[in-house]
Structures are given as C-alpha cells and as structure tokens.
C-alpha positions in Angstrom: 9.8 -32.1 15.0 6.7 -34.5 14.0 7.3 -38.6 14.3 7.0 -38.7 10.3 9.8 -36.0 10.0 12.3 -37.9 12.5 11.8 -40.6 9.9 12.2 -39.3 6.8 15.4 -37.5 8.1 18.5 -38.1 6.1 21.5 -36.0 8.0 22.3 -32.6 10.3 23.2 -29.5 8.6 26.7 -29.1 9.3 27.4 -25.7 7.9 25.4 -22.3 7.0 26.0 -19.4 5.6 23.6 -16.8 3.2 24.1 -18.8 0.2 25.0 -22.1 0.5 24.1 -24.7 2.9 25.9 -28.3 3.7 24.5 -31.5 5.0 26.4 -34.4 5.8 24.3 -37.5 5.6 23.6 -40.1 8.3 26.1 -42.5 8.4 25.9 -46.2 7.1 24.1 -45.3 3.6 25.7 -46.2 0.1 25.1 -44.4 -3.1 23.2 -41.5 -1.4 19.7 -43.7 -1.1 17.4 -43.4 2.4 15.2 -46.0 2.8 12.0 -43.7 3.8 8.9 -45.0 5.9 7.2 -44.6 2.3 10.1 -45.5 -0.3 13.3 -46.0 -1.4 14.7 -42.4 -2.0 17.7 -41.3 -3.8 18.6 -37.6 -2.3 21.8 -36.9 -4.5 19.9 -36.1 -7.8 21.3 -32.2 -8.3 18.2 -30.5 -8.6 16.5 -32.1 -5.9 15.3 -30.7 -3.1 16.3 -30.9 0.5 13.8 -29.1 3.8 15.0 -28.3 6.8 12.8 -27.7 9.9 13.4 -23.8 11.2 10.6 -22.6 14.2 7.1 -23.4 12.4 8.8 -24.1 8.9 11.3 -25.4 6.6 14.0 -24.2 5.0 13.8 -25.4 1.3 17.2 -25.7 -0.6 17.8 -27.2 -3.9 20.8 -29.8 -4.2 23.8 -28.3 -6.2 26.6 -30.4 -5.4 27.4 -33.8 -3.9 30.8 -35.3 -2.5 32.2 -37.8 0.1 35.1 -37.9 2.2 36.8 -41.1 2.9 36.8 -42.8 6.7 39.9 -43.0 8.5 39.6 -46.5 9.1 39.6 -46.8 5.1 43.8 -46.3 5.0 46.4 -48.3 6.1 48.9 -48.0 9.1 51.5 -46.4 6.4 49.0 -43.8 5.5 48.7 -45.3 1.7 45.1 -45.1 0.9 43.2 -48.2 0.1 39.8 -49.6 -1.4 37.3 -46.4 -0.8 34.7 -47.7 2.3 31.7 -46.5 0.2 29.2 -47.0 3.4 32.0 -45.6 5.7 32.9 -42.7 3.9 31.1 -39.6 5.1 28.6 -37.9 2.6 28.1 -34.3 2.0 25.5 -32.5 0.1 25.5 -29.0 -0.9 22.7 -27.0 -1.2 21.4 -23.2 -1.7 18.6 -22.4 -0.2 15.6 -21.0 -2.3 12.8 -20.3 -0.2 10.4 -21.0 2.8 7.4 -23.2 3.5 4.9 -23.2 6.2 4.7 -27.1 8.5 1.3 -26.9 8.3 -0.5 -28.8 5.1 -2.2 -25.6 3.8 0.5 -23.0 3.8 2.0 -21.5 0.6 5.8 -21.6 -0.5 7.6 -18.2 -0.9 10.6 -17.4 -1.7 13.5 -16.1 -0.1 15.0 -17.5 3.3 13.7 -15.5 6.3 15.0 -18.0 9.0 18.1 -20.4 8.7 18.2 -23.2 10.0 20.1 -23.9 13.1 23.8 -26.1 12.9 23.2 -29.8 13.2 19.2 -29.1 12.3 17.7 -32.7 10.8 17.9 -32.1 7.1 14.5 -33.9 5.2 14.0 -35.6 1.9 10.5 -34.3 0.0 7.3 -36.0 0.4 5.2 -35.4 -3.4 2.7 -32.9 -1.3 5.0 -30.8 -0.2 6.7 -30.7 -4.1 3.4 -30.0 -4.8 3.1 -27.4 -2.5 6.7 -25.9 -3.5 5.4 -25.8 -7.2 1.9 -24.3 -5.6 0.2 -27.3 -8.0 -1.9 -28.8 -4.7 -4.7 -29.8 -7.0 -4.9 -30.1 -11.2 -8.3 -29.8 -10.8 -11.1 -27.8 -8.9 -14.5 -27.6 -8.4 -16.2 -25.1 -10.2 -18.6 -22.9 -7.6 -22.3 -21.3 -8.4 -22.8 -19.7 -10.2 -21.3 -21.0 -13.4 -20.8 -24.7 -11.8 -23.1 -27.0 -9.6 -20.3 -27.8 -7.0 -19.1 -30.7 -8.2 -18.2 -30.6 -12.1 -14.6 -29.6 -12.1 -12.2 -28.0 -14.5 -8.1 -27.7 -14.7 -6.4 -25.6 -12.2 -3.5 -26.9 -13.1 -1.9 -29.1 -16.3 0.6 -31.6 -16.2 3.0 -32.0 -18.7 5.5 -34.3 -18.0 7.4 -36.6 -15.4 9.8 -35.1 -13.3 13.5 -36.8 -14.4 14.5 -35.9 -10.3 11.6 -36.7 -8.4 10.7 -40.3 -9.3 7.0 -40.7 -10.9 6.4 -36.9 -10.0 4.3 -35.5 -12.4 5.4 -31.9 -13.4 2.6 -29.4 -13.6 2.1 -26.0 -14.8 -0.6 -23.5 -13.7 -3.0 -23.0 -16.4 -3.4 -19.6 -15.4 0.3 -18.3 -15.5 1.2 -20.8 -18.5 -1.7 -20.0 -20.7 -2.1 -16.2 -19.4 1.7 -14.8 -20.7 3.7 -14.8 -23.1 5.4 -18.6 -23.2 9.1 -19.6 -25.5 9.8 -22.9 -26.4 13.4 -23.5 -27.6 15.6 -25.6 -28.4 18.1 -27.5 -31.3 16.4 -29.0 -34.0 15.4 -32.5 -33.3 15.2 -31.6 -29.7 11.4 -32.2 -29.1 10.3 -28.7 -29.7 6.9 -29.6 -32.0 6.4 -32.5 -29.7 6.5 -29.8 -26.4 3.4 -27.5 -28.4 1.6 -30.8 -29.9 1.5 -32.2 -26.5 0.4 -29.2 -24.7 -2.4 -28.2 -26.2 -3.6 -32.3 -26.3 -3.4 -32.5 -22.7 -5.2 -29.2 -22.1 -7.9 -30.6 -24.3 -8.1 -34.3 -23.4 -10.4 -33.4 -20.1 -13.5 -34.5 -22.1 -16.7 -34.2 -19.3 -18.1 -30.6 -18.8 -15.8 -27.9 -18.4 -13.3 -28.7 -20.7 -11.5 -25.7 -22.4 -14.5 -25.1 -24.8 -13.7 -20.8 -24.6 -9.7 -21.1 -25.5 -8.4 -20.2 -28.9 -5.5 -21.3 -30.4 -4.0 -19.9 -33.6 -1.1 -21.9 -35.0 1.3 -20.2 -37.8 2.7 -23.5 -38.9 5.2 -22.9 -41.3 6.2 -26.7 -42.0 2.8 -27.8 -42.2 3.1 -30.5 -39.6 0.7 -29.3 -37.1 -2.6 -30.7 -38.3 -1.9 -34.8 -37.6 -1.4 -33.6 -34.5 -4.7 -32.9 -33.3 -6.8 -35.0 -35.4 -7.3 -37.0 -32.5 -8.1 -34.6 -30.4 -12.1 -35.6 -28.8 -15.2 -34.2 -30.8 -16.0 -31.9 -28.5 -13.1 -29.8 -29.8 -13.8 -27.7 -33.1 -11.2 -27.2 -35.6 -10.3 -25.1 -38.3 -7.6 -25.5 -40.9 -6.4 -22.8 -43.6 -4.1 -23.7 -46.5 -2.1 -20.8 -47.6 -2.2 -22.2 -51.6 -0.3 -21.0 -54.5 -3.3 -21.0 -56.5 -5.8 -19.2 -54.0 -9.3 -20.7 -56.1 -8.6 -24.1 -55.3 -10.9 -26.1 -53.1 -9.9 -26.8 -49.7 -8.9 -29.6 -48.8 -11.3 -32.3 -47.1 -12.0 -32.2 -43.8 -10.8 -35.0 -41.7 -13.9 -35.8 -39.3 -16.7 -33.4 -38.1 -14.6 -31.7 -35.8 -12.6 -29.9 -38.5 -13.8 -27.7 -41.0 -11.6 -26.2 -43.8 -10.8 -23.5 -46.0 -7.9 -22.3 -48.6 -6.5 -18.9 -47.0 -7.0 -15.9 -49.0 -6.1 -12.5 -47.2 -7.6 -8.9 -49.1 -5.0 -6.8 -49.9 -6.9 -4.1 -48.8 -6.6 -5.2 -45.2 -3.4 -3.9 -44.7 -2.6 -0.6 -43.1 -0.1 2.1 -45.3 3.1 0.9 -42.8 2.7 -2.3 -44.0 2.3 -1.3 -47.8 5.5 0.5 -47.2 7.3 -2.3 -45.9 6.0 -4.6 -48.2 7.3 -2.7 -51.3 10.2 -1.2 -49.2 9.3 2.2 -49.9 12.0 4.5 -49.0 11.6 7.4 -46.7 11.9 10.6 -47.8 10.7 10.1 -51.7 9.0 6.7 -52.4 6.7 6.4 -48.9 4.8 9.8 -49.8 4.3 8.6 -53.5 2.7 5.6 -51.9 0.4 6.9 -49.7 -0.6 9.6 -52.1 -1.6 5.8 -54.4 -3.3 4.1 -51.5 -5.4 7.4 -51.3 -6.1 7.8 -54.7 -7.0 3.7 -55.2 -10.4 4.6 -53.3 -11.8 6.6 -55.7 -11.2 3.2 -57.7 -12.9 1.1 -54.9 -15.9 -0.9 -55.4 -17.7 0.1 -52.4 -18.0 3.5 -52.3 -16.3 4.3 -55.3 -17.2 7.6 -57.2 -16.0 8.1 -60.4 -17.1 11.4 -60.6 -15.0 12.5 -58.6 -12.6 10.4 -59.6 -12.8 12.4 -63.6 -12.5 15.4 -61.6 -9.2 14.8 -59.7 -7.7 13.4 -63.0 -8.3 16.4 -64.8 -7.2 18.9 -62.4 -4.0 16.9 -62.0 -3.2 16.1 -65.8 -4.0 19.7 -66.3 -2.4 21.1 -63.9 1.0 18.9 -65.0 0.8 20.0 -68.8 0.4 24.0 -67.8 3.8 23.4 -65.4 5.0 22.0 -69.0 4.1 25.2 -71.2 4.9 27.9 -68.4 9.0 25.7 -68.1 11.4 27.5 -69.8 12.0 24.8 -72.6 12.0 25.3 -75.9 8.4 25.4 -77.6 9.7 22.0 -79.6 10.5 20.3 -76.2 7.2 21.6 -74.5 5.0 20.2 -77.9 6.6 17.0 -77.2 6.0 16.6 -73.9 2.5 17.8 -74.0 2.1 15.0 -76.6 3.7 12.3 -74.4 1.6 13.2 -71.5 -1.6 12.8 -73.1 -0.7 10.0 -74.9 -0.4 8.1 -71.3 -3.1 10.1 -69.8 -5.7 11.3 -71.6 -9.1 11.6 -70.3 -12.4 12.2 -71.7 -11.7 16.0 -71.3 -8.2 16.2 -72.1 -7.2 14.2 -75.1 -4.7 14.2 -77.3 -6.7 14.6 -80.5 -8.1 17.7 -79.0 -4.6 19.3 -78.1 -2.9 18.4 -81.4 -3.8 21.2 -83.7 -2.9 23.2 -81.1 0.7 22.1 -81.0 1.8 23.4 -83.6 5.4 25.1 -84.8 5.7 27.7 -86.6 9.6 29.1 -87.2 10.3 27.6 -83.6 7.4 29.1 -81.9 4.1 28.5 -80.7 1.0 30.3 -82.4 -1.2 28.6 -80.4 0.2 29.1 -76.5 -2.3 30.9 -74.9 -5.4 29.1 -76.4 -4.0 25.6 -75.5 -3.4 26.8 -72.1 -6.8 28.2 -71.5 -8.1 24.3 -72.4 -5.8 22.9 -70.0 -7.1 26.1 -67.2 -10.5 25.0 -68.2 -10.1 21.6 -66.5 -8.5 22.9 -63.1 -10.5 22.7 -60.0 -8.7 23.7 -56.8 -11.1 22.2 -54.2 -10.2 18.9 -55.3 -7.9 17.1 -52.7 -6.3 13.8 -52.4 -8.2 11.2 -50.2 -6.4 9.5 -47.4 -6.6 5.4 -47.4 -9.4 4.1 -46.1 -9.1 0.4 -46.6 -12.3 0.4 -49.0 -11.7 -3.1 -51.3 -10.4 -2.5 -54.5 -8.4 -4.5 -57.5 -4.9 -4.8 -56.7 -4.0 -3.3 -60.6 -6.2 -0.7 -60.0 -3.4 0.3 -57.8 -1.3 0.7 -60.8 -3.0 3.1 -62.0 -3.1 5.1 -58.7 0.6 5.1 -59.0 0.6 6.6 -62.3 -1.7 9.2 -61.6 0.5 10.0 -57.7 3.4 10.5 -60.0 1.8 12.9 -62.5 0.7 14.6 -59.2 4.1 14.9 -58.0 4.9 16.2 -61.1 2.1 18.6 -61.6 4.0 20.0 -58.5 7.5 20.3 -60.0 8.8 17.3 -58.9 9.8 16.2 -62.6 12.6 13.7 -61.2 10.1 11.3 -59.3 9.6 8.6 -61.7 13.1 7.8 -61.4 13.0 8.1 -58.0 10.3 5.3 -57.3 11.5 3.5 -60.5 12.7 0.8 -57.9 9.2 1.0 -55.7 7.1 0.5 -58.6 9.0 -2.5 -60.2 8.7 -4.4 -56.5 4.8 -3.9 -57.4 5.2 -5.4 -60.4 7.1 -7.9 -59.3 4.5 -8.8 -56.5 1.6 -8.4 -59.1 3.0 -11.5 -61.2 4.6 -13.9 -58.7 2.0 -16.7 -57.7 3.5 -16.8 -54.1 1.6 -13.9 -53.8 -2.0 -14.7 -55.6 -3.3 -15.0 -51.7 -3.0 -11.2 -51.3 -4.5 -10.3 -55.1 -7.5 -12.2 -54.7 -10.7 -9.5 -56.4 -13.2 -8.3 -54.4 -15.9 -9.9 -56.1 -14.1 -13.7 -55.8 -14.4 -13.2 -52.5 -17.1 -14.5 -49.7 -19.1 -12.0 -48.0 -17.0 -13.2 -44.5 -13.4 -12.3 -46.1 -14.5 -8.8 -47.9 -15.7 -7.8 -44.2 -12.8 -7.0 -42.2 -14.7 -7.7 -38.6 -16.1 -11.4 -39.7 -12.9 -12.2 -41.4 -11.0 -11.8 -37.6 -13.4 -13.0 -36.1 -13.5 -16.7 -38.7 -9.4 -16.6 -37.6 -10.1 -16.7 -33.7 -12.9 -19.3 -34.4 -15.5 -16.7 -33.7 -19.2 -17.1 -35.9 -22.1 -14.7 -35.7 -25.8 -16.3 -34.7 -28.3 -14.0 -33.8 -26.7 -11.4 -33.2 -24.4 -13.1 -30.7 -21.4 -14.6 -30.9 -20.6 -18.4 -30.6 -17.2 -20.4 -30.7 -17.2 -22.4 -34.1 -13.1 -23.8 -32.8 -10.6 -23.9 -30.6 -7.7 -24.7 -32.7 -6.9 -23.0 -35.9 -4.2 -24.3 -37.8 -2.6 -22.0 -40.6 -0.5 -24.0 -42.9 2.0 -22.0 -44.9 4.7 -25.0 -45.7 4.4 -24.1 -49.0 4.9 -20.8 -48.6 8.2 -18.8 -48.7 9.9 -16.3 -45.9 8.9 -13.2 -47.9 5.2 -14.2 -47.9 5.0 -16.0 -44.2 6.3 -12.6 -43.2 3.5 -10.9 -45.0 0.8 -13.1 -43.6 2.1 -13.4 -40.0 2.0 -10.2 -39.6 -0.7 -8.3 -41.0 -2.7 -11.3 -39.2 -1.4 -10.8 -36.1 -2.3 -7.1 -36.4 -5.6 -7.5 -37.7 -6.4 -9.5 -34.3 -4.2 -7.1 -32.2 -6.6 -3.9 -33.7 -10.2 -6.3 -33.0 -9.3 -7.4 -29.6 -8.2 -3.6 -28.8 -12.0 -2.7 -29.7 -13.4 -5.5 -28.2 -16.0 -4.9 -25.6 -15.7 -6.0 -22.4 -11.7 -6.3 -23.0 -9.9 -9.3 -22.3 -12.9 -11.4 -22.7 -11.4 -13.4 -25.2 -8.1 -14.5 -24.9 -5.9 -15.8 -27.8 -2.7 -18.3 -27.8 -0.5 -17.5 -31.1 1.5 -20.2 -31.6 4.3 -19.0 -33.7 6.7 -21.7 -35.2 9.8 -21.2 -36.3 9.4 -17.8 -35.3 13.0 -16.7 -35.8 12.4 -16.3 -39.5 9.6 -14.1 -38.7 9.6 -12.4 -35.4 13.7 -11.7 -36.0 15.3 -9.6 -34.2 17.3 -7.9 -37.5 15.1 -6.9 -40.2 15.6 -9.4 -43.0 15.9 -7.0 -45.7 12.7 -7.5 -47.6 8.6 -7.8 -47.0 7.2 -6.5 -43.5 9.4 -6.1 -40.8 6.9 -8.9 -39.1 8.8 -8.2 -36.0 7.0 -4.9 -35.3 3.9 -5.6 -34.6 4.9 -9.1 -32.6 7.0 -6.9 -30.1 3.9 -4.6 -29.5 2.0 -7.8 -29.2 4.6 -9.1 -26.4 4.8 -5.7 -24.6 0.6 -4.8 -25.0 -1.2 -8.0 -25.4 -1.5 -9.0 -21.9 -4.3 -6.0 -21.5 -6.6 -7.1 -24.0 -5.9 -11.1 -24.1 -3.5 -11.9 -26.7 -0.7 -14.0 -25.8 2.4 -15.5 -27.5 3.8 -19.0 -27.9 7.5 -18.7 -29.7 8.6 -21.8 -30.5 12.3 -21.7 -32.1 15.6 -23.1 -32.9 17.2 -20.0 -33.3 17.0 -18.0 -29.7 20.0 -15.7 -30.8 18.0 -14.8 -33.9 14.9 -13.8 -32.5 13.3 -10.3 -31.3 15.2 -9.7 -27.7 12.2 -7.6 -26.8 9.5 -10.4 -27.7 11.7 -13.5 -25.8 12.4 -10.7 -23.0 8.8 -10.2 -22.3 8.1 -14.4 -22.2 7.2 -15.0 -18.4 7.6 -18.8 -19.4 10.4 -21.0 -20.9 10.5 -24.5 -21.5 13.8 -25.1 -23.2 15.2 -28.5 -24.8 18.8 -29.3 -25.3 21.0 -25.7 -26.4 24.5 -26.4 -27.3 25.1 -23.3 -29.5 27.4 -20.7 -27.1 25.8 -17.8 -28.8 21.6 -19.2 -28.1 22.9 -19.9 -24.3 24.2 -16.7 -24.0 20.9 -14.8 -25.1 18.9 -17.0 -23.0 21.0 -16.1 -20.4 21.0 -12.5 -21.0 17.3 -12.3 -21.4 16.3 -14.5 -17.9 19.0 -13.1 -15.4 16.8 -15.0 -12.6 17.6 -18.6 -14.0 21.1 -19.4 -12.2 24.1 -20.9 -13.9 23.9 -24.3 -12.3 20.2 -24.4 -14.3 22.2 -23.0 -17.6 24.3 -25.9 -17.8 22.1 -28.2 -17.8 21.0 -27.9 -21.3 23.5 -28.7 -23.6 23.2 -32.3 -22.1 19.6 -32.6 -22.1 18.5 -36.1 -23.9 15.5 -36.0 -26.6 12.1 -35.0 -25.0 13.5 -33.5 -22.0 13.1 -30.1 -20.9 13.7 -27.3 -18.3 10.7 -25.7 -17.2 11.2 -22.1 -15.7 9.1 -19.2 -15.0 6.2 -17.7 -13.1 4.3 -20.9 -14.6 5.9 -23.2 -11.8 7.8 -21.5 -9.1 11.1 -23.6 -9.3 13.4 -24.5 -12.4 13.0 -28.2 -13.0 14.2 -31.2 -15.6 11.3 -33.0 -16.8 10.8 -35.7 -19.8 7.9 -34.4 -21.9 5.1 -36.3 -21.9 4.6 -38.5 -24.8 2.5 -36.9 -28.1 0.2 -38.9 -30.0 -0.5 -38.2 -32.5 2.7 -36.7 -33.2 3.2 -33.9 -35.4 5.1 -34.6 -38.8 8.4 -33.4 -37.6 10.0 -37.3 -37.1 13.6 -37.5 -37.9 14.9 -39.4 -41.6 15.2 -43.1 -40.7 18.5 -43.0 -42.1 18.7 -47.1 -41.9 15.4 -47.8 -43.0 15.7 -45.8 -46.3 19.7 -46.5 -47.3 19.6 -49.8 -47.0 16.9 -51.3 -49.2 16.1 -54.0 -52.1 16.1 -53.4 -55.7 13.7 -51.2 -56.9 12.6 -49.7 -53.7 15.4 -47.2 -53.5 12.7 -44.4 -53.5 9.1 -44.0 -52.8 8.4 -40.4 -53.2 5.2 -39.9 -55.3 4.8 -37.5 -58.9 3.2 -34.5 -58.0 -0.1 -34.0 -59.7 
C-alpha cells in the first residue's frame, strides 16, 4: 500500500462475506470525521463510498449503514450504563460492495467484485479522482482531434449537473453520450424541481459558448403549461430558437420574438398529415362498421384534393354509386309507393348533373299502385353505371376539411349501393364526432385550408424538417435552431393528444427515411407526459401512446430519443418508462408511483428506493447507464427559471386595501 493510502486510511475490515462488508473505524474519532492529509472528511454519509486495497486494486463498496458500540470502560463497576464515551465507543460501518477499480490512475471501474478483500485489510475514504473515475467522468471536456478539430478547441465529454449532497463540493456529472443518446425520465411530485431539472439541463449543455458548442443538437419541447420559453431566453446568441403557439384562433400573428436568437410562429398542423389510424382514433371509429366507412371517406376526399384533384373522375364515381344505390332501391321488394319515395329522397340529397331529380320525376309515377314507368327509369339509372370505377385509397393529398363531409356522404351511399341499408345509423355516432370537431375552435389548428397555408406547412418534408430546426439553402441543409419550444397551455388534453402525437409520428416516419440514418438526433421533451403518453387509453382523441412506445422501443436506430418528464409515474406508458436507460427522480411519496418505479428498474436497490420520499426541493437521484452509480445530488440552480414557481401564499393573502388582486382583463 502507497504512503498517500496509509494516510487516508480510516479502519480494517473486520468482517466479509458476498454481500455485505463491515469496517470498524480507527479508534479515537468522534462523529465518524477523518482528518485526511487533504481535508476534513466525514465517511458516515450512507451513500458514500468506502475502497479497500485487494492485489493491484480496490474493492469499492457503498456505505449502507452505520452504528457504534459502546467501550467497556464507559459503564460502571455495577454494570449500569453511563454517559455514552462518544470517542471511545467503537465505530462500525456497513457496506456492500459494488464493483472494482484498477490502483493505477488510468484504469476504468467495473462492476462486480472479483477479489475481496482480505480480514483486517485498511479500509480508504475517496479522493474526487477516483469518484471521478467510479462515475467514468475523468474529464467534462476533451480535445477535439483532426480532422474536425485543430487539437486544442474542446467540446463536452461530459455535463455536470449538480453538487453531490454526499461528496462535499463534488460536482455530479453525466456523460453526454449516454444521457443525451437514450431515452431519459424525469419524475417526481409536483413542486419537486422537475421543470427546474429539464430547464437547467439543456442551459448547461448550451452555456459552453467558444467553438464546439452543441450547435448540431435539437431539442423539441411539448410544453403543455407554457412555461418553458423564459427559460431559455437567456440562453447565448449563438443558440437559435424557435417558438410555436398552439392558438385558438390559428390566423393570428405570432407573437414577437424576444431577441435575434428566437424566431416565431403560431402552430398550424394540416389535417391532411395524418395517417387513416390516426383519423380513426381521432373520431373513435369503431371496428367492425365505422373504420371501413372512414377509410372508404379518406379515399374518396382525394378526388376532392386540390393538388391533383380530378373531377372527372370524381362525376364518374358519383354517378356509378348514386346509380348503382337507386337500382338496389327499384329491384327491393318494397312496394312501388315506398320505392318512388325513396328514389325521390335520394336524389334530392344527391343529385348530380346526370342524375337529377327533375329528370326522374315524371318517371315516378303511380298508377293503381304500380309503376308504368319501371323499366325506363331503370335503364337511366343503368345508363350512369361504370364498373371500372374503384375507390381510391388515401393518399394524404391536401384537401378542405368539409370536403370531408361530403366524402362521408357519398362512403355511405356506397355502402348502401351495396345493401348495407342500416349504415347511417351505424356511423350516426362517427359522423357527429366530425361535426363536433368541425365547429369547436380548440380544433381550428387542424382545419386550417390549403390555400391559408405557407408553401413550408402544405409540404409535408419542409414542415418536419421547420419542427427539428432544419431549413433548406442550396440544396443543403442548415440548422436554423436548437431548441424548439411548442406551447400548447392553452390547449386542452383532447387536442395536446392530437398534436403530440401525429408530430411525433411525422418526425418518427422522416428520420426513418433519412439518409445516412441517425445523422440527426432529436431530444423530445415531453412534459407532463402522463396525460399523453398514458399508459390506459383515455377514452377519447389518439391513443398518443402508440406511437411514443414505438418511439421508446425503435428510436434509438434512427436518432430519436425521449425526455418524460412527469408527476404521475403510475400513470404513464410501462413500456415507454421501461425502455428509459436514465432516471433522475425528485422526492416520490405516493406508494403506488414508488412501486412502478420499482417494478420498471429492478437494478436500483431498496436502500436507493427509500431515499425518495425524503428528498428536500431541488434534490435528485440520478441512476442509470448515464453515471455508473446511484447518487443524491442538489440540482444545479436554473436561471432563468421556467414559470413553474410556487403561489406565494404570504405575499398575496396578506395585502393592503385595494390590492387584493392584480390579475389583468383579458383582451
């Protein structure tokens, strides 16, 4: 054993076995404090770490449990038990051992025990390079090499985050590659510091300022309570932003931008973006009768489209299937009266330029309960029949979201033409949900016309591309921001489900096609994400859900990554927080949201669970392949903070006359 480890030694093992270790401290030392060659160091702080030298390296073991055991000189001749001898008493600590790492300066840490240490071995307190070296953080930064870098302009290797609440003005760090590079959760109660955790992270990952700063990473925020963009107006100029406004009336101007970092924009999404599942979710189309109604609509509504429309062919269909619905009428077995009225009714909703109603009419008529006319009204209606014609499939060609309407009507009478004369009531429910959609304002993001939109939303590539801060120049592309914020405060769950989703799709589907693949790596920052990434369907809109827990299971090939920021751990998507490789968790008192975590991170022991119920404000655990040991840290302080600051309760009870509210009138 070195000179500097004789020093630094703290006690002798005095017991081993597989899974638990115990050191009893030198003798003469109060409250558990060494004085070191370098410092003062407490070694009793549970989660702490303890090495112990075995052949060519040391046992690491993390501190679980401490005691002490009373002197014998500390009790009196009648064996009554006096005033406890605090630097007498002997002094145990009780450790588990976690891993292995090499004497020498450059070896790595792994885990797992291989060698024990032997009985009465010198047990070590840790110096900050070999935490560094247990946490494999040995340098935040490094030089970048040629050919990209000149050898000495440096980037981040790894981030620090916070200070470490056991190690004493030990920073906590997280490598960026890990963090940054998987899917990441960030849970806890409200109020615990869980906005403050995400604001913080991505200002520290963008604060490096000289050359090399993270100028290629993309950040897409879902911010549901709009509290995300204070946060990074302060963020340096280098560092483009974005922000979208989700707004009840989508023709409004966007707001102003707050510097020349940020541009802006009021979020409109085309309807016609969205694939036929999420159409059916969205108007809860039922299986077996509404869902092939619907797609039979979102084939027929691109005849209607404005790009590629043809109305020719558009007549055609409409004949053939009017026709083809009023000779099912005339060859039914209902009385001639019955079949003149229906005939009329049809053609009075659906009359074309061939078929109308004024042409039919003298042909309808009764004579002593018959009908003289039969076989001449039902060569018109043959007339009009032309069995090549065939339903389109969807093809997500732009088109007016009434023209939809009248898809519908025309997918019934299809059905119809077919014998199917109880569909309307069938999708009586299916097509009042479209109604319903059609006049809520919530919804006036999703109906926006083609022609009111910009050349960048109506193309489905360049619309992507402007939500991953992506712009076309010269045939290349360029990075026009880093962080996007997407504010939907105003918004309510039906629609952030809508939007969240068929977003995270559309980017799913471009960076699947993207060539060379995983070029371009995207962070979605999802807040609140229990009331969108649930993990039971919440009975209306898109199942949102779907397409995150293909995201968390797939999105590692191609680059896009998750950041699940909720309250609600119990409520979420087990296969989306199962597929996180990294947690930082604030304070957890509710059994059911420990329990989940715990079922969904069996490596994480129980003495680590139970820390988190007691965890103060701005403190975290930190677990995952991001650092290699579960540690306690105090979150580094945000500024500018997000606007997620608690009521001051005091400060707006107790106030003078006429000041007992200072809410403004909405405009």
């Amino acid at each position: 054993m070195t000179t500097d480890d004789r020093r630094r030694a703290i006690g002798k093992v005095v017991s081993v076995a597989a899974d638990r270790l115990v050191v009893e401290l030198h003798g003469g030392t109060a409250n558990f404090t060494v004085v070191g060659f370098d410092d003062v160091h407490y070694v009793a702080r549970l989660g702490s770490f303890v090495v112990m030298p075995a052949q060519a390296e040391y046992v690491v073991a993390e501190v679980v449990g401490l005691r002490e055991k009373d002197a014998p000189s500390s009790r009196s001749a009648q064996g009554e038990s006096t005033e406890l001898d605090k630097a007498g008493s002997a002094k145990y600590l009780d450790l588990v051992p976690v891993g292995m790492l090499p004497q020498r300066r450059d070896g790595a840490f792994r885990f797992g025990v291989s060698t024990f240490p032997s009985l009465y071995a010198d047990a070590l307190y840790v110096l900050d390079e070999e935490l560094d070296r247990i946490f494999e953080v040995q340098s935040a930064t490094e030089i970048v090499p040629p050919p990209m870098g000149n050898g000495e302009a440096t980037r981040y290797n790894a981030l620090s985050i916070g200070t470490s609440v056991v190690f004493q003005d030990y920073a906590v760090k997280v490598r960026v590659d890990e963090f940054f590079g998987g899917h990441s959760a960030v849970l806890g109660n409200t109020g615990s510091g869980k906005s403050c955790t995400v604001a913080t992270l991505l200002q520290s990952l963008f604060e490096k300022r000289d050359e090399f700063f993270a100028r290629g990473a993309t950040f897409l925020l879902l911010d549901v309570n709009g509290e995300y963009r204070s946060a990074f107006s302060e963020l340096p100029q280098s560092v483009k932003r974005r922000y979208l406004k989700l707004e009840a009336d989508p023709s409004s101007p966007a707001a102003a931008p707050a510097d020349a970092a940020e541009t802006t924009a009021v979020f409109r999404l085309p309807h016609w973006f969205m694939t036929v599942e999420e159409w059916e979710l969205l108007l809860r189309a039922s299986e077996r009768t509404q869902q092939p109604v619907l797609r039979s609509a979102l084939g027929l509504v691109t005849l209607f489209s404005a790009e590629g429309g043809n109305q020719e062919a558009l007549e055609k269909l409409k004949n053939h299937i009017l026709a083809k619905c009023l000779l099912y009428v005339l060859n039914s077995a209902d009385s001639p009266a019955a079949k003149a009225d229906r005939v009329t009714a049809l053609l009075s909703s659906f009359e074309t330029a061939a078929l109308t109603l004024k042409a039919a009419k003298p042909l309808l008529g009764l004579n002593f309960g018959t009908m003289p006319e039969l076989q001449r009204l039902i060569q018109m209606f043959e007339a009009q029949l032309d069995e090549d014609v065939t339903v389109p499939n969807y093809s997500n060609k732009s088109f007016r979201f009434e023209d939809l309407e009248q898809a519908f009507d025309l997918a019934l009478l299809y059905e119809e033409a077919h014998g199917n004369m109880q569909i309307r009531d069938y999708c009586s429910q299916m097509i009042t949900r479209f109604k319903w959609i059609r006049e809520r304002d919530e919804f006036a993001f999703l109906r926006v016309p083609p022609e009111q939109l910009q050349e960048h939303e109506r193309n489905v590539a360049q619309f992507v591309e402007r939500c991953i801060g992506l712009s076309r120049l010269d045939g290349k592309f360029q990075k026009s921001a880093q962080v996007i914020v997407l504010d939907m405060n105003e918004a309510g769950d039906e629609v952030v489900e809508v939007a969240s989703a068929v977003i995270a799709r559309l980017i799913f589907d471009r960076l699947r096609r993207a060539e060379p693949r995983n070029q371009t790596p995207i962070n979605l920052v999802l807040e609140e994400a229990h009331r969108y990434v649930a993990e039971r369907s919440s009975g209306y809109a898109i199942d949102a859900s779907r397409i995150f827990q293909r995201i968390a299971k797939e999105g590692r090939k191609y680059g896009l990554f998750l950041m699940v920021a909720s309250q609600r751990p119990s409520e979420l998507s087990k296969t989306v927080l199962s597929q996180c490789s990294n947690f930082v968790v604030h304070r957890i008192q509710n059994p059911d949201d420990l329990q989940h975590i715990r079922q969904m991170t069996p490596f994480v022991s129980d003495s680590v669970m139970k820390r988190l119920p007691s965890l103060p404000k701005q403190h975290a655990l930190i677990f995952g392949n991001a650092v290699n040991l579960p540690t306690t840290f105090k979150v580094r302080d945000v500024k500018p903070k997000p606007k997620s600051d608690d009521a001051a309760i005091r400060e707006l009870w107790f106030r003078p006359a006429g000041k007992e509210a200072e809410l403004q009138v909405p405009e």
